[in-house]
C-alpha positions in Angstrom: -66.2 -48.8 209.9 -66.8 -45.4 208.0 -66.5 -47.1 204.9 -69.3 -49.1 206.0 -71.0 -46.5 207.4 -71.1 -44.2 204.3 -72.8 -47.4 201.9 -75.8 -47.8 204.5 -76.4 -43.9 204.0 -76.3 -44.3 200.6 -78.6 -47.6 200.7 -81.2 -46.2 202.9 -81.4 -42.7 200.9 -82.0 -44.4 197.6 -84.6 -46.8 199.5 -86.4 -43.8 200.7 -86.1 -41.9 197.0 -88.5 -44.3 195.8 -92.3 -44.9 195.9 -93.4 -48.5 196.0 -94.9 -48.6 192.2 -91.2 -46.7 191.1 -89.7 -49.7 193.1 -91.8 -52.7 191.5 -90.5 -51.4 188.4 -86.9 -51.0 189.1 -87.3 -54.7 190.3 -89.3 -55.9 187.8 -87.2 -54.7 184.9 -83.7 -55.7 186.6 -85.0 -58.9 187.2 -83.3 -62.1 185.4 -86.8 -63.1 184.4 -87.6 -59.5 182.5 -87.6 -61.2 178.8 -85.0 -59.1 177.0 -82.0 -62.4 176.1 -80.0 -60.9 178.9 -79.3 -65.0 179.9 -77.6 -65.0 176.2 -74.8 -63.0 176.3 -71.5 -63.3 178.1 -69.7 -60.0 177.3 -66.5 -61.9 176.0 -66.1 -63.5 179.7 -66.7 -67.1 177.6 -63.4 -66.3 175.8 -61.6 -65.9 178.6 -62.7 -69.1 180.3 -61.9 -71.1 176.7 -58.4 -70.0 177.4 -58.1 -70.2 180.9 -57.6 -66.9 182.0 -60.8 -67.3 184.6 -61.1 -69.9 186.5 -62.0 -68.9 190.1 -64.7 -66.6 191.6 -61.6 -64.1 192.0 -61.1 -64.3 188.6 -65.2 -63.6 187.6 -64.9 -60.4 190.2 -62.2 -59.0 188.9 -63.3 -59.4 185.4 -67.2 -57.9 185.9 -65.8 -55.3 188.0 -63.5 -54.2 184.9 -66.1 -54.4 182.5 -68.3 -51.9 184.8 -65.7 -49.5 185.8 -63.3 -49.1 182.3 -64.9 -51.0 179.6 -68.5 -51.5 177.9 -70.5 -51.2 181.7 -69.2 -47.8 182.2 -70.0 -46.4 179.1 -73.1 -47.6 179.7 -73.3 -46.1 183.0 -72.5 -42.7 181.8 -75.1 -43.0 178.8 -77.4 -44.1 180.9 -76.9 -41.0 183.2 -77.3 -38.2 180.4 -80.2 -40.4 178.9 -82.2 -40.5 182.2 -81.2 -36.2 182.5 -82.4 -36.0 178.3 -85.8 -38.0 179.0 -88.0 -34.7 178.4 -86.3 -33.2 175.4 -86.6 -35.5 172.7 -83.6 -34.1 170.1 -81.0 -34.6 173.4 -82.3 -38.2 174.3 -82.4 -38.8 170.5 -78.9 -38.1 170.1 -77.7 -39.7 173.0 -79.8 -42.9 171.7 -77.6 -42.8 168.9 -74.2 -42.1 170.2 -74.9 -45.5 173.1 -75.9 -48.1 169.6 -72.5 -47.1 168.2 -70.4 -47.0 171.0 -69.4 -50.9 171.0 -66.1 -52.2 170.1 -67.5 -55.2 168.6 -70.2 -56.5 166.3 -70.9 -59.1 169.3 -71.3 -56.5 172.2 -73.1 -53.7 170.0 -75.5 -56.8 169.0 -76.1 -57.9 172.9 -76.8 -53.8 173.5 -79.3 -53.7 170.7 -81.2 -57.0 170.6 -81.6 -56.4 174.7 -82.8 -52.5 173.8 -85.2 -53.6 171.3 -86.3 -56.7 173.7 -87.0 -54.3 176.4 -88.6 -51.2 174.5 -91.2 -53.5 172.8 -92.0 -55.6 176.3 -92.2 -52.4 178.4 -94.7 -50.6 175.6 -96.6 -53.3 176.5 -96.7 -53.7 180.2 -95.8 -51.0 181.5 -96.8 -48.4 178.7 -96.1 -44.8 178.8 -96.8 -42.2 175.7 -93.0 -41.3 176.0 -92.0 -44.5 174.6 -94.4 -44.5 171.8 -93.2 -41.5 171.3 -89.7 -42.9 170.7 -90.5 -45.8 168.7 -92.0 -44.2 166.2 -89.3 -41.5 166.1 -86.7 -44.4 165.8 -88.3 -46.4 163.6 -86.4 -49.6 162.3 -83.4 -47.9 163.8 -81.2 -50.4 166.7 -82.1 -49.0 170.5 -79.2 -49.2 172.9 -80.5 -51.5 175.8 -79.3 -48.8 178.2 -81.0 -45.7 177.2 -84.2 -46.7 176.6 -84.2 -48.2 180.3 -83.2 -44.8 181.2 -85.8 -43.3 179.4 -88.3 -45.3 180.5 -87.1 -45.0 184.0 -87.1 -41.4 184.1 -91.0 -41.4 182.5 -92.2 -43.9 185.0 -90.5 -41.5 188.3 -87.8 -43.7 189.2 -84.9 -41.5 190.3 -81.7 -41.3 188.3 -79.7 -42.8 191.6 -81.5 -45.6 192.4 -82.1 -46.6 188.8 -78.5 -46.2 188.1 -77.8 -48.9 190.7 -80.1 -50.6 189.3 -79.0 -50.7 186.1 -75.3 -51.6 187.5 -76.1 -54.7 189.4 -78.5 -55.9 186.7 -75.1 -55.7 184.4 -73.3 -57.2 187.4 -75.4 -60.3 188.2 -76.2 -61.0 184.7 -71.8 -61.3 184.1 -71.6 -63.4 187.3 -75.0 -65.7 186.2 -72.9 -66.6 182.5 -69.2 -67.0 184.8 -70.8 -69.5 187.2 -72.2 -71.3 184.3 -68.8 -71.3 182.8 -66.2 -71.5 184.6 -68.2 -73.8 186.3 -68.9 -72.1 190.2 -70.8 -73.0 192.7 -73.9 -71.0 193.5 -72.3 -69.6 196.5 -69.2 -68.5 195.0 -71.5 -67.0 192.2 -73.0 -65.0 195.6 -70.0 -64.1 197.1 -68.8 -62.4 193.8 -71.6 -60.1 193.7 -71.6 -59.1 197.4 -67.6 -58.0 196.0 -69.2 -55.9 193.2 -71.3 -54.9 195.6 -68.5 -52.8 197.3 -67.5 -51.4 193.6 -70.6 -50.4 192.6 -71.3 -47.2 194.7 -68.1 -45.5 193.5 -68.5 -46.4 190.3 -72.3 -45.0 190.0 -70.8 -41.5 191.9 -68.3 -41.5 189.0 -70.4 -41.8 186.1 -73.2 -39.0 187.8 -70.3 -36.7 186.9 -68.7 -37.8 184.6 -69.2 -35.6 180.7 -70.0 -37.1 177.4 -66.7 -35.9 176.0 -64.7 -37.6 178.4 -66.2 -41.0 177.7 -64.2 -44.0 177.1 -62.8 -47.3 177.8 -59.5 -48.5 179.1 -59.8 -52.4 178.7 -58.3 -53.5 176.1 -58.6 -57.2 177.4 -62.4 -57.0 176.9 -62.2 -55.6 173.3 -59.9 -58.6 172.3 -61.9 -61.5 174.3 -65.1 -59.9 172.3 -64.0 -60.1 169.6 -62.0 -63.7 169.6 -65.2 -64.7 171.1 -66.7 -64.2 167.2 -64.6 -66.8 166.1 -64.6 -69.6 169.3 -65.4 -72.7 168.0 -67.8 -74.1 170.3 -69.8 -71.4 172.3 -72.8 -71.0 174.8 -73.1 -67.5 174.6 -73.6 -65.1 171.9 -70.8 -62.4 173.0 
């Protein structure tokens, strides 16, 4: 009862941080229809279907909730975090652009990062413009965007509170994961459901730990996910593109 306690006081203050238009962004741009590819990419989870290590909604949990809380989702997380913090001095948020592109432990995962950051940097520009992202893109130039922090940034530029957008971010990663496993494993819609109401549990603790968690202490521990990424560049017949 306290447990569920503590998540509806965390629910309703990050309801109440944010303004409506802060709010119909956050939607907007964690929304499966926000044209970045996200559809495209499966994180390695279609290597681990080929070879029959997931075939269950268990198996889908357990395998998003890893990728937020030890592998590429939580350095993500904590990038995301010190890019949102970084969004008014360009030489940080610069340097923290570039550390996120080459943190990747694959050529397939650094490609899903990028092509999404690009993707999203050039549609945002657009409809939802802000000088602060003009700003980077001509800084960066031809240079790859990590998807991450340039949601951060543009979060942070458009008043959308580091909390909320945080959780934000999280559950976009999360239901994008548990979209490509119910197309592969296959699930039913349901199961695909009851999956992220699991994550759902996960996430809170996991967005606590990466609001104070360093730059120096970043890191993965899932070795699983490395090797499924990067088999997955080699699978013979494949839906995805990580």
């Amino acid at each position: 009862m306290a447990t569920i306690m503590t998540m509806i006081t965390r629910m309703t203050t990050i309801t109440t941080m944010l303004a409506d238009a802060a709010l119909h962004r956050l939607l907007a741009w964690t929304s499966p229809s926000y044209p970045v590819g996200s559809f495209t990419y499966s994180h390695g989870l279609e290597t681990a279907v080929e070879d029959g290590r997931i075939t269950t909604a268990a198996h889908v949990t357990a395998y998003v909730e890893a990728v937020l809380a030890r592998g590429g989702g939580w350095v993500d997380a904590v990038l995301f975090v010190h890019a949102h913090r970084a969004a008014q001095d360009e030489v940080a948020f610069d340097a923290i652009s570039e550390l996120a592109t080459a943190f990747r432990g694959s050529s397939e995962t650094a490609l899903e990062s990028r092509q999404q950051g690009g993707s999203f940097l050039s549609v945002t520009r657009k409809a939802w413009p802000h000088p602060a992202l003009d700003a980077f893109a001509a800084r960066n130039g031809d240079h790859p965007i990590a998807h991450a922090t340039v949601m951060a940034l543009a979060c942070a530029v458009h008043d959308i509170p580091l909390a909320p957008a945080l959780h934000g971010w999280l559950h976009a990663t999360a239901a994008n994961l548990v979209s490509a496993g119910v197309r592969l494993v296959p699930l039913g819609q349901t199961d695909g459901q009851l999956a992220l109401a699991a994550l759902s549990y996960a996430i809170p603790a996991i967005a606590d730990k990466a609001l104070n968690s360093p730059l120096d202490d970043l890191g993965t521990a899932a070795p699983d996910l490395e090797l499924a990424s990067l088999s997955h560049e080699t699978l013979y017949t494949r839906l995805f593109r990580s």
